[in-house]
C-alpha positions in Angstrom: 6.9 7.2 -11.8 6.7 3.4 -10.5 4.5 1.8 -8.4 3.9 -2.0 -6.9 0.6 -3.1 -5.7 0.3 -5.7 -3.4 -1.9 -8.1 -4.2 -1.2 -11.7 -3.2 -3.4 -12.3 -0.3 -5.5 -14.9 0.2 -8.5 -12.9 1.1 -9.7 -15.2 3.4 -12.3 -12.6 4.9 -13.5 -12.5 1.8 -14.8 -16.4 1.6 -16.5 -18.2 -0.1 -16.0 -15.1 -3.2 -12.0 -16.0 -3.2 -12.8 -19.8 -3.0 -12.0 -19.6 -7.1 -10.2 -16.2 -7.5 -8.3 -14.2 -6.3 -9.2 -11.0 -3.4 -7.4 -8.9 -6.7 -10.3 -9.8 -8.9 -13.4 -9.4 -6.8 -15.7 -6.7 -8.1 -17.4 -3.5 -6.8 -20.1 -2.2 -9.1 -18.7 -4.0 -11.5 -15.0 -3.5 -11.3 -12.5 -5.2 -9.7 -10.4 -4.1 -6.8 -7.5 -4.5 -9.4 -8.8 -2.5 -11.9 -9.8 0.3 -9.3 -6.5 0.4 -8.1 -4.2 0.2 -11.5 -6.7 3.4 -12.8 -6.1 5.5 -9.9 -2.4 5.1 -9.7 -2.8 5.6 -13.7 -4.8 9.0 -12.9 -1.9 10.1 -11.1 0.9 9.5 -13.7 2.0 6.2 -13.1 2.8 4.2 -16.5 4.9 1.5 -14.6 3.7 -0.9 -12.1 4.6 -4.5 -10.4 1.8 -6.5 -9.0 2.3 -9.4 -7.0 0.3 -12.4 -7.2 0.2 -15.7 -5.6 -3.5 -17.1 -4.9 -4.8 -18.2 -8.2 -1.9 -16.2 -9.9 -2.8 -17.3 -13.5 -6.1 -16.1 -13.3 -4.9 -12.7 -12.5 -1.9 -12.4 -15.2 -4.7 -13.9 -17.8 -6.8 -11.1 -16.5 -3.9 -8.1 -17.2 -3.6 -10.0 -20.8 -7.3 -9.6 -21.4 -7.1 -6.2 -20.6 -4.1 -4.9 -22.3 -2.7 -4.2 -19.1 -5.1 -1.4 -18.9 -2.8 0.6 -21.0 0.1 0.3 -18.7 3.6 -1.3 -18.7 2.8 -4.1 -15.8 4.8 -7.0 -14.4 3.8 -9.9 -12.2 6.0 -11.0 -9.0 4.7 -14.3 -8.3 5.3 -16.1 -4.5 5.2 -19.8 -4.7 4.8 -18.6 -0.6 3.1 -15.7 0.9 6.0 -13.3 2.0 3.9 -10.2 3.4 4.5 -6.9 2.6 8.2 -6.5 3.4 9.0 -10.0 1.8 7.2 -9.2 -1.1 8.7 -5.8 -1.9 11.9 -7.1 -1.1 11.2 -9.7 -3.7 9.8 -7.1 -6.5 12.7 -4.7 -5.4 14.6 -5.2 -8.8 11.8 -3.4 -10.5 13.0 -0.3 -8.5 16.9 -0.5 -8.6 17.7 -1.6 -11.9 18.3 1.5 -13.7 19.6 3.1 -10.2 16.1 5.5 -10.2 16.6 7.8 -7.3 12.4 8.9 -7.9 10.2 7.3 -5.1 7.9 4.9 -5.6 4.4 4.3 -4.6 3.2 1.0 -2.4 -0.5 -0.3 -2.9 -2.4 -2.3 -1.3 -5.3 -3.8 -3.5 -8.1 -3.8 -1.1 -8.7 -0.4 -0.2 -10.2 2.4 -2.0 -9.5 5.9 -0.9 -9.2 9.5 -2.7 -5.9 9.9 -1.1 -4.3 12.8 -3.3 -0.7 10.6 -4.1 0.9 13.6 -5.9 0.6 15.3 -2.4 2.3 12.6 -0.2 4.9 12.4 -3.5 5.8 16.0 -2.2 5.4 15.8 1.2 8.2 13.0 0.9 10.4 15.2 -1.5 10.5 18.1 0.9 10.9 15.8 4.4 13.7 14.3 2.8 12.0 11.0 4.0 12.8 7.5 3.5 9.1 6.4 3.2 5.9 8.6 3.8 2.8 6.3 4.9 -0.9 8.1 4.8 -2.7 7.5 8.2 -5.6 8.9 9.7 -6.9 9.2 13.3 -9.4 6.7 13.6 -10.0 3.2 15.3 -7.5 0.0 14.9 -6.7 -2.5 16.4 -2.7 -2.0 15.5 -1.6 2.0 15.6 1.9 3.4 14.3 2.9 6.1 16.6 4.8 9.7 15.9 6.3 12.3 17.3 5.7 15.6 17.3 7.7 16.3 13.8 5.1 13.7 12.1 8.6 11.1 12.4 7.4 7.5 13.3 8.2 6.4 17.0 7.0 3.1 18.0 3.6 1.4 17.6 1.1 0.2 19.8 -1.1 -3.4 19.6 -3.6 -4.5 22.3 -2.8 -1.4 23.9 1.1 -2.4 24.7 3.8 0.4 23.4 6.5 -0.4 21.3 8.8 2.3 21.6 11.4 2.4 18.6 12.4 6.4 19.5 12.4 8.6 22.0 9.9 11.7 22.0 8.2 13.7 24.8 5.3 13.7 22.0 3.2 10.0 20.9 0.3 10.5 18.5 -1.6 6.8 17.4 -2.5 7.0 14.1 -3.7 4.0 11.8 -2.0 3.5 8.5 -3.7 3.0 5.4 -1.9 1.0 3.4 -0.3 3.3 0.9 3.4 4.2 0.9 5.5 6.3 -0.6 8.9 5.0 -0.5 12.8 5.8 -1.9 14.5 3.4 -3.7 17.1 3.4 -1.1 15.2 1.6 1.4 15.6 -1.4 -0.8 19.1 -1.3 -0.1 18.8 -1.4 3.9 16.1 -4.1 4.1 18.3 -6.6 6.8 15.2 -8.6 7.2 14.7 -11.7 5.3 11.8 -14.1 4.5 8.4 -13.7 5.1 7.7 -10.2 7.1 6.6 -7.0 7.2 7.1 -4.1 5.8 6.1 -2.3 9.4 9.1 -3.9 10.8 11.6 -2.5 8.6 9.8 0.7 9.1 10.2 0.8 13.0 14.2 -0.8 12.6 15.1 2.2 10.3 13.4 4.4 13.0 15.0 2.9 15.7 18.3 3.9 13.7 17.6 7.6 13.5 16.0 7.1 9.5 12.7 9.3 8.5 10.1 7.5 8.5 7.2 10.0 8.3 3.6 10.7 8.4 1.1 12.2 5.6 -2.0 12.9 7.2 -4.9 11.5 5.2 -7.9 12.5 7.4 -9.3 14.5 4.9 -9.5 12.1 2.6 -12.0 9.2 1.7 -10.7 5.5 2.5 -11.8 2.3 3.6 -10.8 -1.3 3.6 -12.4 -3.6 1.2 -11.3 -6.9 3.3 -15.3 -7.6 4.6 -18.5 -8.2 3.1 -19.8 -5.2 4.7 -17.1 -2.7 3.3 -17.9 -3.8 -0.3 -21.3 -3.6 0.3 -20.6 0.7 1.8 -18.0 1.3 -1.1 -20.6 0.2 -3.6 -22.9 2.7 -2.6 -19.8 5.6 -1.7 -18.8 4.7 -5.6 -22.0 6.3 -6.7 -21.2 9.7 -5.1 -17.1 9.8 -5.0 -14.4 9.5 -7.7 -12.9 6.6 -6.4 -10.5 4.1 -8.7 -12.0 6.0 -11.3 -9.7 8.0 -14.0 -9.6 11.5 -12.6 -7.5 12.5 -10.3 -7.9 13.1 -6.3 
């Protein structure tokens, strides 16, 4: 199984640690937010991974070098400009389609940890038939996805203003948490070029009748490693949960 983590932010809540490298290679306990996330995508039987880079790139494909690529086959997409999500798995996409793999893939972010059980949303997407599968929770954000009753993406909402991509009698906010699982064939129907999202190629394919569809994650650990204060909590959660570490779950 494949994967790409995305991992060429700037990190700029991060300051002043990502003033000389990159939000990939800032440490918790020790370890990197790289390293974290290359192990747990290892624990779950993924030997082949693309990681995008753009702020200090070299310091992070030095870093993969150093490390043998933690014992994985890993290439480097490198942005001379940030594309976001959907621009830079568009970009990456070849790593996906060459061979004409019909197995999903899995979509990273870097800065999160979590104990989201991937071989369960692998299923989930396998039996829904889906086009992607995204873990989200019920919790507080600023910027919800919203689904139907049949766990199928209908819209969003930001600053409490509906967007709605579907019609449904039944709209359930959830927060996403940055992991995806995705078909290859998605690839093949991103229309959107540039710098963008991945969220709105998600709500287009929606719009168009695709399935686009919900794992819940509530059970699970997760948290975003963007602030100060979240490294500081997932140092201290590290001591007591498996996370990024080499078991699985």
């Amino acid at each position: 199984m494949r994967a790409m983590v995305l991992a060429a932010g700037l990190g700029t809540r991060l300051r002043p640690l990502t003033n000389d490298r990159p939000k990939a290679l800032v440490e918790v306990n020790g370890r990197t937010l790289l390293e974290m996330t290359l192990t747990r995508l290892r624990a779950f039987g993924i030997g082949d991974v693309i990681v995008n880079v753009h702020h200090f790139a070299g310091m992070v494909v030095e870093y993969l070098r150093a490390n043998d690529n933690f014992g994985m086959h890993i290439e480097v997409s490198r942005e001379d400009q940030l594309l976001d999500t959907g621009g830079g798995l568009k970009k990456a996409g070849y790593f996906f389609l060459g061979d004409s793999r019909e197995e999903p893939f899995v979509l990273h972010n870097v800065d999160i940890a979590s104990t989201i059980d991937l071989g369960r949303m692998v299923r989930l997407h396998r039996d829904r038939g889906a086009l992607a599968t995204l873990a989200v929770q019920q919790r507080k954000s600023s910027r919800q996805l919203l689904f139907n009753g049949d766990a199928e993406l209908c819209g969003r909402s930001i600053a409490e203003a509906d967007e709605i991509v579907r019609n449904s009698e039944e709209r359930h906010p959830l927060a996403f948490s940055g992991v995806h699982v995705i078909s290859p064939r998605l690839l093949t129907r991103m229309k959107e070029d540039g710098v963008f999202s991945i969220i709105d190629t998600y709500l287009r394919l929606a719009s168009e009748g695709d399935r686009i569809v919900a794992f819940r994650a509530d059970e699970y650990y997760w948290r975003d490693l963007g602030r100060f204060e979240d490294l500081k909590q997932a140092s201290e959660d590290m001591k007591l949960l498996p996370i990024g570490k080499s078991e699985k779950g």
